[in-house]
C-alpha positions in Angstrom: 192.7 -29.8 367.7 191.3 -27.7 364.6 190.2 -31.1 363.3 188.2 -31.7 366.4 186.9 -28.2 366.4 185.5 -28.4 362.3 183.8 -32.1 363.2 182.3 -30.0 366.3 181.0 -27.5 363.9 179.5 -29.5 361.4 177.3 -32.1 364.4 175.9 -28.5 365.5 174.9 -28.0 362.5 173.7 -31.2 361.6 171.9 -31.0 365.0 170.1 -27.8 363.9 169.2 -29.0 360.4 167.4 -32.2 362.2 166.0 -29.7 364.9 163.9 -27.6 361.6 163.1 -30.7 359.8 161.1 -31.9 363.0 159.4 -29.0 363.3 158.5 -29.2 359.4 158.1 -32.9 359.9 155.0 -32.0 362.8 153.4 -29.8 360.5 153.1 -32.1 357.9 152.8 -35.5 359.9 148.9 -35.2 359.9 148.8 -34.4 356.3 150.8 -38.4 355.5 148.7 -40.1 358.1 145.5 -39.3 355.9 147.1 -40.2 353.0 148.0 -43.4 354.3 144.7 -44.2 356.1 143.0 -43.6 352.7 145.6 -45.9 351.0 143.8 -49.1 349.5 145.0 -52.5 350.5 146.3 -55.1 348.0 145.7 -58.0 350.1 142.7 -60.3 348.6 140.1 -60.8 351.3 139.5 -64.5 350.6 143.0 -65.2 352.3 142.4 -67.4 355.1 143.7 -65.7 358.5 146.2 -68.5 359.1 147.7 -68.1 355.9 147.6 -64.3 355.5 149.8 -64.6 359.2 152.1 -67.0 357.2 152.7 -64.8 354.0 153.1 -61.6 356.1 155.8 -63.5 358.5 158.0 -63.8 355.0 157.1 -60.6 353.2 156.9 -57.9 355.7 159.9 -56.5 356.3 160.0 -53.1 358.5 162.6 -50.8 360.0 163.1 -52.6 363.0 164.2 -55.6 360.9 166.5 -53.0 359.3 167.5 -52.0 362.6 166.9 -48.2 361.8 163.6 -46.0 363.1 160.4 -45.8 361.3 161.0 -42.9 358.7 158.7 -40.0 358.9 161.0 -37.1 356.6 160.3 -38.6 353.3 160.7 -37.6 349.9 158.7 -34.8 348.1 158.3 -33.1 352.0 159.6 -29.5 351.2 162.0 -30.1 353.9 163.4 -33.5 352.8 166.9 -31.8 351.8 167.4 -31.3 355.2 167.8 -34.9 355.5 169.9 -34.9 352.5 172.4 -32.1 354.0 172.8 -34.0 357.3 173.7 -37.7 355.6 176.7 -35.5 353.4 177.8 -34.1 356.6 177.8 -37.5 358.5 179.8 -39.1 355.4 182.0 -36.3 355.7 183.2 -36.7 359.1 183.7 -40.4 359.0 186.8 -41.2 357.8 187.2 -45.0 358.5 186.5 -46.6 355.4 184.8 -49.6 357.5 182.6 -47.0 358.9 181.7 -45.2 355.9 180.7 -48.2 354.5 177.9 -48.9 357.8 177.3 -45.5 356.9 176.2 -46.2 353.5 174.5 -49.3 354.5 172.5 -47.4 357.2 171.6 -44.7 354.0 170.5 -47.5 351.7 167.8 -49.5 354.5 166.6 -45.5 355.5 166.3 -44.9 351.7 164.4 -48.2 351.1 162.0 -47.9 353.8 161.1 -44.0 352.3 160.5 -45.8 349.1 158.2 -48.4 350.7 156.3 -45.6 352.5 155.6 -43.5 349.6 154.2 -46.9 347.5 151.8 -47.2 350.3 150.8 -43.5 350.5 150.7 -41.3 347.6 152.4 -43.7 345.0 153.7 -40.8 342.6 155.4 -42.3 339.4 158.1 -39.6 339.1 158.4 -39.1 343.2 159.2 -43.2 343.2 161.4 -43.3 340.4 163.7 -40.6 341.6 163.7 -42.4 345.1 164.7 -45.4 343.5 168.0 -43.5 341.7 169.1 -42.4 344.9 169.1 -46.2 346.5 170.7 -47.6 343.6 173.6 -44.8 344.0 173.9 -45.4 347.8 174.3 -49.2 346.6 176.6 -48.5 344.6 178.9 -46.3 346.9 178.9 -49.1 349.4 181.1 -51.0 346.7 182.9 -48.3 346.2 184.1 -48.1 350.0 184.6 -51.5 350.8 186.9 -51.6 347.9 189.6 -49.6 349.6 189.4 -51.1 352.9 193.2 -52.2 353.8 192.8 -54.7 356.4 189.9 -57.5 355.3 189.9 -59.9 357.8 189.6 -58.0 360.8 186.6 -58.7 363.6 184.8 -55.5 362.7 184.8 -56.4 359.1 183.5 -59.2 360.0 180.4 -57.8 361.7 179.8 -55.5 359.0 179.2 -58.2 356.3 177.3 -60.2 358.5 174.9 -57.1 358.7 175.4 -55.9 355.2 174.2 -59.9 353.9 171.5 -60.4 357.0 170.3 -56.7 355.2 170.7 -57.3 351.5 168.2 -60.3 351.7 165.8 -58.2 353.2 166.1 -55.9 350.0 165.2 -58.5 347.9 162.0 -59.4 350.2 161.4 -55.8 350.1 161.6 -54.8 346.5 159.7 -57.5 345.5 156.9 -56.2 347.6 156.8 -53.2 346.7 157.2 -53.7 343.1 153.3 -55.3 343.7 152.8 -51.6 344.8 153.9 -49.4 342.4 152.3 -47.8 339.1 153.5 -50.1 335.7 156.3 -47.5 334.6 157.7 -47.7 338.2 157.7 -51.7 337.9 160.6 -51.6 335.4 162.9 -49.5 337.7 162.4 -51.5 340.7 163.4 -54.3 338.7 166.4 -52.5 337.9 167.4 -52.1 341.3 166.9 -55.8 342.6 169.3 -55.9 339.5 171.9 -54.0 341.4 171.5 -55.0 344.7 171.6 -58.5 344.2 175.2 -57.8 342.1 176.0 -55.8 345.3 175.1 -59.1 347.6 177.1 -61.0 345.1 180.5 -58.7 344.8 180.6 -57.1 348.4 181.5 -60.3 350.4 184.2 -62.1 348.1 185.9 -59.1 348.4 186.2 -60.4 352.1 185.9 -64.3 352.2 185.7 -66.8 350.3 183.0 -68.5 347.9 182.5 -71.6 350.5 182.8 -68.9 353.8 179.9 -66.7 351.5 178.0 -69.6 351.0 178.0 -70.4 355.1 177.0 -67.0 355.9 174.7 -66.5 353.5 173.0 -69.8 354.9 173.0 -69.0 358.4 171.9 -65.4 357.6 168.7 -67.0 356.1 168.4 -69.4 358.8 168.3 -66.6 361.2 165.9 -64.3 360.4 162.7 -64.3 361.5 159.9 -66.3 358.8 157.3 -69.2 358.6 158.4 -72.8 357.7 158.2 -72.1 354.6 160.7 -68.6 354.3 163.1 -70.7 352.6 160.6 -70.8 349.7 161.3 -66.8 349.2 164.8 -67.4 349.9 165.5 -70.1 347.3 164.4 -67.5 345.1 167.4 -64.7 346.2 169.8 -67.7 346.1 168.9 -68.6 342.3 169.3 -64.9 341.3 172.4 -64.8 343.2 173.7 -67.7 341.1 173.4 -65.9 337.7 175.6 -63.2 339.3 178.2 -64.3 341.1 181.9 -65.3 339.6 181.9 -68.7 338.1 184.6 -69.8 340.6 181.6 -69.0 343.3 178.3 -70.7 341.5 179.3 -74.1 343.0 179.2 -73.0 346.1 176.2 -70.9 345.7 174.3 -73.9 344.3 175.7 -76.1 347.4 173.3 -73.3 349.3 170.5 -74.1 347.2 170.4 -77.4 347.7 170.8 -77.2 351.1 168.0 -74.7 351.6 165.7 -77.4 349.4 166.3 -79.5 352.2 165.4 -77.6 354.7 162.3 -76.7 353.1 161.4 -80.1 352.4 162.0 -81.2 355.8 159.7 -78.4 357.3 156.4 -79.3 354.7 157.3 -82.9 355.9 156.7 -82.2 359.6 153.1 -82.6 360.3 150.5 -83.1 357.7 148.6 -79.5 357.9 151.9 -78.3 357.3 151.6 -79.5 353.5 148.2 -78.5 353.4 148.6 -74.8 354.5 151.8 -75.0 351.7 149.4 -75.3 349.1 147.5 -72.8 349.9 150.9 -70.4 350.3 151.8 -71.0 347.2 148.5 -69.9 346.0 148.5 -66.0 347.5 152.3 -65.4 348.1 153.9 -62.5 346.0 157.0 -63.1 344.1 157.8 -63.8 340.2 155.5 -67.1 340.1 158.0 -68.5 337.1 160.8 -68.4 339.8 158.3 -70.2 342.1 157.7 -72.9 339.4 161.2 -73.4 339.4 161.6 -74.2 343.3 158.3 -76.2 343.1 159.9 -78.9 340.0 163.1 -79.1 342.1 161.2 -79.8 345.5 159.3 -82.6 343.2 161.9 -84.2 341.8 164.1 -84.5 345.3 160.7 -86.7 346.5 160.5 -88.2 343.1 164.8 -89.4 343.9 163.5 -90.5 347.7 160.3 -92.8 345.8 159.0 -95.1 348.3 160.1 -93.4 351.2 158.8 -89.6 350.3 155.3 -89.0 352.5 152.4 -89.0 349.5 150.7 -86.3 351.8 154.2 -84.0 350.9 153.7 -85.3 347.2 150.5 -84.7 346.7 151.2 -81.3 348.2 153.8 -80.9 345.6 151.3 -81.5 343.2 148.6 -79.3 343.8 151.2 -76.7 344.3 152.5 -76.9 340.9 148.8 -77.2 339.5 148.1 -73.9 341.4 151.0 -72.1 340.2 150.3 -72.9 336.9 146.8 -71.3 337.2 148.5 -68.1 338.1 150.9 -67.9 335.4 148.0 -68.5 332.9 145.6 -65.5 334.9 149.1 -63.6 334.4 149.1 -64.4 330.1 145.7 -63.2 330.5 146.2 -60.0 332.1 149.1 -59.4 330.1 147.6 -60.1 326.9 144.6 -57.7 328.1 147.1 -55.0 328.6 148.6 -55.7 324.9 145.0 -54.9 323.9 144.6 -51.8 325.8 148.2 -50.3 324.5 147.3 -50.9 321.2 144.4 -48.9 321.5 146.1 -45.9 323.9 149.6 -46.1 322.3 151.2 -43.0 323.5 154.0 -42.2 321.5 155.6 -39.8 324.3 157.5 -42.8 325.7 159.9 -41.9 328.7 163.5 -43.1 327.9 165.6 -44.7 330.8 169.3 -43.9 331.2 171.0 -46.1 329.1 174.4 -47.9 329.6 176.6 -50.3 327.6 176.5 -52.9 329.8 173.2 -53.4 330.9 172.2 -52.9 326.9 174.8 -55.5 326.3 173.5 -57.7 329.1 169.6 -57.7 328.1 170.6 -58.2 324.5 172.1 -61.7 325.5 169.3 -62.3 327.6 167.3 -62.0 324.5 169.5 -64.1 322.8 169.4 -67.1 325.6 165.9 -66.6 326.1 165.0 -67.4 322.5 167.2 -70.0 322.5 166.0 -72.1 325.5 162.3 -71.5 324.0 163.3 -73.2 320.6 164.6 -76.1 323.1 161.3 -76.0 324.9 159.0 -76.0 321.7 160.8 -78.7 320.1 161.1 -81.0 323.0 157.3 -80.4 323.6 156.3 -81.4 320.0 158.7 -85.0 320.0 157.0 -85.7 323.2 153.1 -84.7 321.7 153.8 -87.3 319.1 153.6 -89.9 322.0 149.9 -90.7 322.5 150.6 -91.4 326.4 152.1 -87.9 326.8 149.5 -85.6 325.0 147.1 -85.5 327.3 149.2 -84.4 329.8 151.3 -81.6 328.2 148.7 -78.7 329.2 151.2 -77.0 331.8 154.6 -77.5 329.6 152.1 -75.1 327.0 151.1 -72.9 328.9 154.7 -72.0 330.1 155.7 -71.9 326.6 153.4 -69.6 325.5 153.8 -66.9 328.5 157.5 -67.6 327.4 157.2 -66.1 324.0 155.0 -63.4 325.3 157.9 -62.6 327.9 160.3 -63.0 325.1 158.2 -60.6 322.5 157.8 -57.5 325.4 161.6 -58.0 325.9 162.3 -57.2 322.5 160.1 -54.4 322.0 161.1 -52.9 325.3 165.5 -53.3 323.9 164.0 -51.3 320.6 162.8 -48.3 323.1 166.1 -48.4 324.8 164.2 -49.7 328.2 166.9 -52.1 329.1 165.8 -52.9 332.2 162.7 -53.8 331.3 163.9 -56.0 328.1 166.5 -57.6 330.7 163.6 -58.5 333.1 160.8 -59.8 330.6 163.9 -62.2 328.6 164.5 -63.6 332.5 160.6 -64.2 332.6 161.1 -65.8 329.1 164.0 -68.2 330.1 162.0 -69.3 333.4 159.2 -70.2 331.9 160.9 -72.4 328.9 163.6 -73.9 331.6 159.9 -75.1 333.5 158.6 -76.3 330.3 161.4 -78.1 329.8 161.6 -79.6 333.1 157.8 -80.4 332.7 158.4 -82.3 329.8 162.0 -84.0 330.8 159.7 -85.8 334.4 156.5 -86.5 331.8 158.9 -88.9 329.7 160.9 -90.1 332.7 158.0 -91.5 334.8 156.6 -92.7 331.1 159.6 -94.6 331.0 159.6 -95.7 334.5 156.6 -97.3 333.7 158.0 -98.6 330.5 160.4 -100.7 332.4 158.4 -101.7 334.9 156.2 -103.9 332.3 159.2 -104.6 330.7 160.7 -105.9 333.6 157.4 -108.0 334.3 157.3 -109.6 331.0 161.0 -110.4 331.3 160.5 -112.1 334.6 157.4 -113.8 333.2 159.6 -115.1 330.2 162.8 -115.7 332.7 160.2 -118.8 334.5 159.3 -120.1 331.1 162.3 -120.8 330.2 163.7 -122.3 333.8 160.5 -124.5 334.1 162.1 -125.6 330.3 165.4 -126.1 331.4 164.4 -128.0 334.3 162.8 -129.8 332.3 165.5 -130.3 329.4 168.0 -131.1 332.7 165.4 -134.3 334.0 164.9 -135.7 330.2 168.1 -135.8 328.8 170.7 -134.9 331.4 172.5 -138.5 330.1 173.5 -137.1 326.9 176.3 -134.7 327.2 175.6 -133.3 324.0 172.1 -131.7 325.5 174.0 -130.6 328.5 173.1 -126.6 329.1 176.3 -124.5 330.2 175.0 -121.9 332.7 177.7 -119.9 333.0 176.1 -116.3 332.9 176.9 -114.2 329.6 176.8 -110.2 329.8 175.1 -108.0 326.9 176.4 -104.2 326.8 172.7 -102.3 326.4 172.9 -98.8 324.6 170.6 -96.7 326.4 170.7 -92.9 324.7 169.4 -90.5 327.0 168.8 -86.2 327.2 170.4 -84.0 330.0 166.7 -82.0 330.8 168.9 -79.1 331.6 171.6 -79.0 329.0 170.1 -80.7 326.4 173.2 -82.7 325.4 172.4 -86.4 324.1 174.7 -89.4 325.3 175.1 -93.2 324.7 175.4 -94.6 327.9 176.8 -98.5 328.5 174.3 -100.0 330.5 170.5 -99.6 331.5 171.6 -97.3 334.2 171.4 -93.4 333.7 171.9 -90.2 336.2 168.6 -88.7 337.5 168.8 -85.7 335.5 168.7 -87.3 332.0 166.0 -88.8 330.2 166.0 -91.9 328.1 165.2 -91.1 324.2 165.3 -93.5 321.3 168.4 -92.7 319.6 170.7 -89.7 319.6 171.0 -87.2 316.2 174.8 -87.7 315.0 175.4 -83.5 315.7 173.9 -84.3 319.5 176.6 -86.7 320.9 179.5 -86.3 323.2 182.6 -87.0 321.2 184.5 -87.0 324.2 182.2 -89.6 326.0 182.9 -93.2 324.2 180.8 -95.9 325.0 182.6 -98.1 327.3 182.6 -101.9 327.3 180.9 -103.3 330.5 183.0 -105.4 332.6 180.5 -108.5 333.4 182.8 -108.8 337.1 181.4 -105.0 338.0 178.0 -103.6 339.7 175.7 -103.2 336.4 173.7 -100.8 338.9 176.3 -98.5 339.2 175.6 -95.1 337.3 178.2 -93.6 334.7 180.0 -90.7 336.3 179.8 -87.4 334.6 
């Protein structure tokens, strides 16, 4: 009974703290409405309609999608601790640890939709940043509470992480957004807080399920929210960041998601041919980190490049101009950022603001660094042995461009790890690594298709040669077929054919047996001693078996 009567106490009072902050809220209500009618859009006018209602079905993400009410308290009101007092007291009195947690969850979307909300209106650096700690600590506690729930496979569990994935993709959407928003010294601490939500998407449900239930949920979660034909675009994205964070005994599944959502995508530019058209043209004004984008585009080529004859050419030629769009916008981006070098140098303040620092995300951008440069080297030197062939130079212009925004993404991330801005060296080294891993790919599907080609002529001389030497034998057979001696055996003989070949993504070199190589390696001319598989011996080919028949990794 005295429990009762204390939890009665506290909802009067919580009632007559949100009672005041209405009242406060009314008087101030006009004052936000200005600022936000004054508030400048970021949208580019040239947009067609059609296409501007396209992007804004897979950016725009509002409260209702949250499922919480439009926020009108916000941070920097005078009265905003109001707000503050009543979410203690609510935690408070919820003791399920299930229910604390849709507590928390409820906290983070109302926290996020402040944050969007001040972007739009007054935008203040310091007002923004400190909104931006408190969503990363409501994050955080949601971890914290789930980890000391007893029962995990109960039906109300189960509706919680449906809610709690369903919501953490809509983060991402929304982060990313507003990180278009927000002043430069804001950008690095939104990027520190997709950081920490996607870590939370990524530990939260395999505490529950696992890695092959997380990867059907997390599809079907995509597949049900609202979005163009082309959301999966945006979503491919989430799933590729979710990759570098979840356990390794999850990335398989996580990938399966991938590939599954490439499908999907694919299928949907397939349908009708405007469809392919309007994704060009998507590609060209949607927001988002247009290295990641690259990424999506190379894998959507090469899974038409596998289909050959029976991929659409309208969908290929889409493709195309996609990737040649893409790569307009990440050279306007070395540009801009190469601008802003200028301008630094020239305005250096030496009052820099230091970020909280912690060991592990110092530890973490530091091998970032490290991987980043690494994968560069790999991408410079795999650009300059395929300059040296005369049929690939003229077409390496996009695999250099990406190369050098890489460098310029690897160069911030260093100086930003000397000012103890981790979160900013962490995000510029990912930059780096995307752009080198495209280069790479770039370069990997310039010498394959060379190759291709290769063959192809190959194959036409050989044939060529092949009737030569019948029309002789027939001929040889009608002359002399009365002497045994001239007598031709025909039985067939079987040459093993060395065919050293790349892996584009691992670089490792291999000798393979036969002619015959998996679709993500890349024929060279011989293997370096250092670069072959030890473990992978060349294996005699059995003349009885399927010559087609690709080595298995």
């Amino acid at each position: 009974m005295n429990k009762i009567f204390k939890s009665a106490v506290i909802l009067s009072i919580i009632a007559i703290f949100t009672f005041y902050a209405d009242i406060s809220l009314a008087q101030t209500q006009g004052n936000n409405d200005n600022i936000s009618n004054n508030a400048t859009t970021t949208e580019p006018n040239e947009i067609p309609e059609e296409i501007q209602v396209i992007i804004n079905e897979d950016e725009n993400i509002t409260a209702n999608d949250l499922e919480i009410k439009e926020p009108t308290l916000l941070p920097g009101n005078p009265f905003y601790f109001l707000k503050n007092i009543g979410r203690t007291l609510k935690s408070s009195v919820t003791f399920s640890p299930i229910k604390k947690a849709e507590l928390k969850l409820r906290f983070t979307n109302e926290r996020l939709m402040e944050i969007q909300k001040i972007a739009e209106s007054n935008n203040d650096p310091k007002l923004l940043e400190k909104a931006l700690d408190k969503y990363g600590q409501e994050l955080k506690k949601i971890k914290e509470t789930t980890e000391k729930i007893g029962e995990k496979n109960s039906e109300k569990n189960e509706t919680f992480l449906n809610k709690f994935i369903d919501n953490q993709i809509k983060h991402q959407k929304l982060l990313e957004k507003i990180g278009e928003k927000v002043p430069k010294e804001v950008f690095e601490k939104i990027q520190e807080n997709q950081q920490i939500a996607i870590q939370t998407l990524s530990d939260v449900p395999l505490m529950f399920i696992s890695a092959d239930r997380f990867q059907e949920k997390i599809e079907e979660r995509m597949e049900n929210q609202s979005g163009s034909d082309f959301k999966n675009f945006r979503n491919l994205e989430i799933l590729k960041e979710l990759e570098g964070k979840v356990p390794d005994a999850a990335k398989n599944a996580i990938k399966r998601a991938q590939e599954n959502t490439f499908k999907r995508l694919n299928e949907k530019i397939e349908e009708k041919e405007n469809t392919a058209e309007n994704f060009t043209l998507y590609i060209k004004h949607i927001g988002g980190d247009t290295e990641k984008h690259m990424d999506t585009i190379n894998n959507l080529e090469t899974i038409n490049d596998l289909r050959d004859k029976n991929a659409s050419m309208v969908v290929k030629n889409a493709l195309e101009k996609a990737r040649e769009i893409n790569i307009g916008r990440i050279k306007n981006k070395i540009e801009r950022m190469e601008m802003d070098e200028k301008t630094e140098e020239t305005t250096k303040n030496t009052d820099d603001e230091k970020y909280e620092k912690t060991a592990t995300f110092q530890q973490s951008s530091k091998e970032q660094i490290e991987k980043a440069a690494l994968m560069i080297e790999k991408a410079k030197v795999n650009f300059e042995s395929a300059k040296n062939n005369s049929a690939l130079s003229d077409k390496l212009n996009s695999a250099s461009i990406l190369i050098k925004n890489a460098q310029i993404h690897l160069e911030k991330a260093r100086m930003a790890y000397v000012k103890e801005s981790f979160g900013e060296a962490f995000g510029q080294s990912n930059a780096a690594m995307h752009n080198a891993n495209n280069a790479i790919g770039i370069i990997a599907k310039l010498e394959i298709n060379k190759n291709s080609e290769d063959e192809k002529d190959n194959d036409s001389k050989n044939e060529d040669e092949d009737e030569n030497i019948e029309d002789e034998t027939n001929n040889n057979d009608t002359t002399k077929n009365d002497d045994p001696t001239t007598i031709i055996d025909k039985e067939q003989l079987c040459a093993q054919v060395i065919t050293p070949a790349k892996n584009q993504k691992t670089g490792e070199c291999r000798e393979f047996p036969t002619a015959c190589i998996p679709h993500e390696w890349y024929k060279v001319r011989a293997c370096e001693k250092n670069q072959t598989d030890p473990n992978y011996p060349i294996r005699p080919v059995d003349k009885n078996s399927n010559t087609n028949n690709i080595p298995v990794e």
